[in-house]
C-alpha positions as CSV (number, residue, x, y, z in Angstrom):
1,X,113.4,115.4,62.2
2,X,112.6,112.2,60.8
3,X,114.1,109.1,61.8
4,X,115.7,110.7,64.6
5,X,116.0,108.5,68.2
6,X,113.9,109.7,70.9
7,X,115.8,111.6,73.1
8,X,116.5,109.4,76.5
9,X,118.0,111.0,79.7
10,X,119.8,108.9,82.0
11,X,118.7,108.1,85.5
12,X,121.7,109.7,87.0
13,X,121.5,113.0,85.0
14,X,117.7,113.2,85.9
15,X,118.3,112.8,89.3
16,X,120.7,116.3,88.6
17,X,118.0,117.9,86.8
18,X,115.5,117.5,89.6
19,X,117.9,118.4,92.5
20,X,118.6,121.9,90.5
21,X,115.2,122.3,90.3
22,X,114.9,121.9,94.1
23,X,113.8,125.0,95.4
24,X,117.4,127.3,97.0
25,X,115.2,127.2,100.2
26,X,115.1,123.6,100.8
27,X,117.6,122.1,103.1
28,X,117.5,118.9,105.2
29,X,114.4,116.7,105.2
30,X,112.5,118.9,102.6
31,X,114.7,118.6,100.1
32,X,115.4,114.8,100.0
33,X,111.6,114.6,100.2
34,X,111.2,116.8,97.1
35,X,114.2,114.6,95.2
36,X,112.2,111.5,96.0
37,X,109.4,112.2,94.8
38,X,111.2,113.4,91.4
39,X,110.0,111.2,88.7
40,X,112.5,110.3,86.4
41,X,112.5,108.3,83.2
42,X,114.2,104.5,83.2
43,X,115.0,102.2,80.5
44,X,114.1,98.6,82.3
45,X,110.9,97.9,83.8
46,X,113.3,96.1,86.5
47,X,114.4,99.4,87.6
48,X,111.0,100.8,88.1
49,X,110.1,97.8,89.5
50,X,113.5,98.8,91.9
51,X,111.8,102.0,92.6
52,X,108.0,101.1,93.6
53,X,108.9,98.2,95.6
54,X,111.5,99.9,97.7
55,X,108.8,103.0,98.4
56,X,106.3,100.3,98.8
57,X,108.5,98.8,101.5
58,X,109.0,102.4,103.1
59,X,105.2,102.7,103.1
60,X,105.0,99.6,105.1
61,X,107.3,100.3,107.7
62,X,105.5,103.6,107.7
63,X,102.5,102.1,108.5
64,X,103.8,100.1,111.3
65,X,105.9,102.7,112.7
66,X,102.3,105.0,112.9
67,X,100.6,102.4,115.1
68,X,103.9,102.1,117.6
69,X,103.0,105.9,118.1
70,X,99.7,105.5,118.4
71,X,100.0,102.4,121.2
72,X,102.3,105.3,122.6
73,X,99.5,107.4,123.0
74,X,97.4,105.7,124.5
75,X,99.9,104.3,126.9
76,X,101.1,107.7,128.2
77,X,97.7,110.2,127.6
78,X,94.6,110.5,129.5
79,X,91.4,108.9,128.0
80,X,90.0,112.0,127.5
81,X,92.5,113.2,125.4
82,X,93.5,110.2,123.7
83,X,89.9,109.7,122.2
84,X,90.1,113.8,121.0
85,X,93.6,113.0,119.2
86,X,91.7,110.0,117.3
87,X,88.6,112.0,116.6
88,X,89.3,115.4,115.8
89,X,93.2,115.5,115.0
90,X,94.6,112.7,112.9
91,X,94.1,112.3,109.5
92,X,92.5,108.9,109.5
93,X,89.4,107.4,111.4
94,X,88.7,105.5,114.8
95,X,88.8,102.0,113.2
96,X,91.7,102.8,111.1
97,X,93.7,104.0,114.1
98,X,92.6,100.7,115.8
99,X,93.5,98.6,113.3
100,X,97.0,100.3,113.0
101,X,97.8,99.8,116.6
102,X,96.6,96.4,116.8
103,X,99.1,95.4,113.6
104,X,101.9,97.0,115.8
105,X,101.1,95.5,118.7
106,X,100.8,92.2,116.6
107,X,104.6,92.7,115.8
108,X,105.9,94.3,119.1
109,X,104.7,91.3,121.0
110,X,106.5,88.9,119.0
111,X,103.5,87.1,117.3
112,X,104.3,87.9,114.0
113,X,108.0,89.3,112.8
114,X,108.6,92.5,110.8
115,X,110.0,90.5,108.4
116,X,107.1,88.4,107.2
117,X,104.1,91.5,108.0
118,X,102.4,91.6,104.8
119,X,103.3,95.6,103.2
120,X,99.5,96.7,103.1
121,X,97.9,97.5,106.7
122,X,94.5,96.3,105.7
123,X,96.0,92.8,104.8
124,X,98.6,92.7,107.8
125,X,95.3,93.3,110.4
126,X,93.5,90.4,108.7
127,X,95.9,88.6,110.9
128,X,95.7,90.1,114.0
129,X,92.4,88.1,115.5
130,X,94.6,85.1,114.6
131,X,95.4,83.0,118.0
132,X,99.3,81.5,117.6
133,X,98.5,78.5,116.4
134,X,96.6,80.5,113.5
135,X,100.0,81.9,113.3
136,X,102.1,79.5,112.7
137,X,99.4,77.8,110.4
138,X,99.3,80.9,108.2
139,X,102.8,81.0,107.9
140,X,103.7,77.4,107.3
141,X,100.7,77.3,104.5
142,X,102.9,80.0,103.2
143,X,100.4,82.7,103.6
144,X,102.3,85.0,106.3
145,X,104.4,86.7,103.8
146,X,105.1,90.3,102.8
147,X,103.6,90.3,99.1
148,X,100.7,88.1,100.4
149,X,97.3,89.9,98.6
150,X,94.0,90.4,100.9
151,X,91.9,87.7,98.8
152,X,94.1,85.6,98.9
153,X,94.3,85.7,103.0
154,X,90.6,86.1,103.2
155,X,90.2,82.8,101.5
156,X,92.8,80.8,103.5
157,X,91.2,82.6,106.9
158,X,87.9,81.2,105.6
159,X,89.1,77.1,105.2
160,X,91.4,77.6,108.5
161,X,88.2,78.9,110.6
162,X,85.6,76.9,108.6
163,X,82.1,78.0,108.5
164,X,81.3,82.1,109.5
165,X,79.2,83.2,111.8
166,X,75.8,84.7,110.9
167,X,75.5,88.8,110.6
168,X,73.9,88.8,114.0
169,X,75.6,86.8,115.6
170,X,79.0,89.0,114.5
171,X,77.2,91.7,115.8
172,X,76.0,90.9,119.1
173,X,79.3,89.4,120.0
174,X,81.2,92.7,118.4
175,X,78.8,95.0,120.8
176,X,79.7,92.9,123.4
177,X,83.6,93.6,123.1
178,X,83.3,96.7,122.4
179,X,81.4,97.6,125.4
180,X,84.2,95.6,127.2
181,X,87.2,97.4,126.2
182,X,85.3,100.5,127.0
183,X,84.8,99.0,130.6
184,X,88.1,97.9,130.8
185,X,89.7,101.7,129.2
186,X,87.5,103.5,131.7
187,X,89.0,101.4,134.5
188,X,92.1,101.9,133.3
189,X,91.7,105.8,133.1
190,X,90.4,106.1,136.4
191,X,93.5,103.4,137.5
192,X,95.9,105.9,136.2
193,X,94.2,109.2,137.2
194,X,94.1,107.6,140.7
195,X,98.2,107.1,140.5
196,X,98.5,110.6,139.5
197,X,96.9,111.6,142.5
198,X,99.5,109.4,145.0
199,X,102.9,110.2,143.2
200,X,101.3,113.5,144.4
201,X,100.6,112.8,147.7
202,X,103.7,110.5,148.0
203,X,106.0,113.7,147.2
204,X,104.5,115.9,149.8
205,X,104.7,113.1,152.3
206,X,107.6,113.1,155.1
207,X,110.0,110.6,154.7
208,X,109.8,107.8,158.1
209,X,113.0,106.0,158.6
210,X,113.5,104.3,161.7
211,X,110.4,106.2,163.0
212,X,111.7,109.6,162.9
213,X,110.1,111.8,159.4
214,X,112.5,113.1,156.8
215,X,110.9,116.4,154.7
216,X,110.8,115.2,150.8
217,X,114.0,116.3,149.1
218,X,113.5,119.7,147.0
């Protein structure tokens, strides 16, 4: 049909269309999952911007919320099977896991607030080697923000810390740490395994008050 409008749908009435098309077995969680990720036509670009920057902001706290669990973890699991989880059952890498948990741990301990954490993990950890004073520097150069880009960080990190190191000097000192936390994580292990073993002990063991022994409650 010549000269005829191109048909438009509104946002509401595509929103409709995908949740009838939502299969009849989805209910709860499955279902708003599948009518979020319905793509649906809009007339601004402000409302796609809308869109991607509110599932951008999910992503974020997404990201942080995955490193609380993590931290978790490793809080409450033995060594042993804390490094199998990391290895063999997530769907992301060592260093990713540790760079995760040291953005939430960057937040959790008050260093940095939700508010201002950057939305992309990779940027946000650029921060986390940061002492507080680095901080507050970062954040009063207006570089601690949310939509702060990894370049632009990287560059501000490199006048705040002035000249880098050489490649073998990072190295030997990153061997170093490493080998530390290992030290200090197999400590820790052994710390907690050995804990294990008094709650044991301390539940079998008769109660003394005033010198006479009380059998542990059942």
């Amino acid at each position: 049909m010549t000269g005829s409008k191109p048909f438009r749908m509104s946002a509401d009435r595509a929103r409709e269309r995908a949740r009838d098309a939502a299969h009849p077995s989805m209910e709860g969680p499955s279902q708003i999952r599948a009518l979020r990720r319905a793509i649906i036509p809009y007339k601004t670009a402000a409302e796609y911007v809308q869109e991607i920057r509110t599932l951008w902001a999910e992503a974020a706290e997404s990201f942080l919320t995955i490193g609380r669990w993590l931290n978790k973890a490793k809080e409450t699991l033995p060594h042993g099977e804390w490094q199998r989880m990391i290895e063999e059952q997530l769907p992301f890498d060592r260093n990713r896991a540790y760079q995760l948990r040291m953005v939430a741990t960057m937040v959790d301990s008050g260093r940095v607030a939700e508010t201002d954490l950057p939305m992309s993990s990779a940027t946000a950890y650029l921060f986390t080697n940061l002492d507080q004073e680095g901080i507050q520097a970062a954040k009063q150069d207006g570089i601690l923000r949310p939509d702060v880009k990894r370049p632009e960080v990287r560059e501000w990190k490199a006048r705040y810390l002035g000249p880098r190191l050489n490649s073998e000097e990072i190295q030997r000192r990153r061997e170093a740490l490493l080998a530390r936390i290992k030290r200090y994580e197999d400590e820790l292990d052994r710390a907690r395994q050995e804990l294990r073993a008094l709650e044991v002990e301390f539940e079998r063991t008769p109660l003394t008050i005033d010198g006479i022994a009380h059998e542990p409650a059942k």
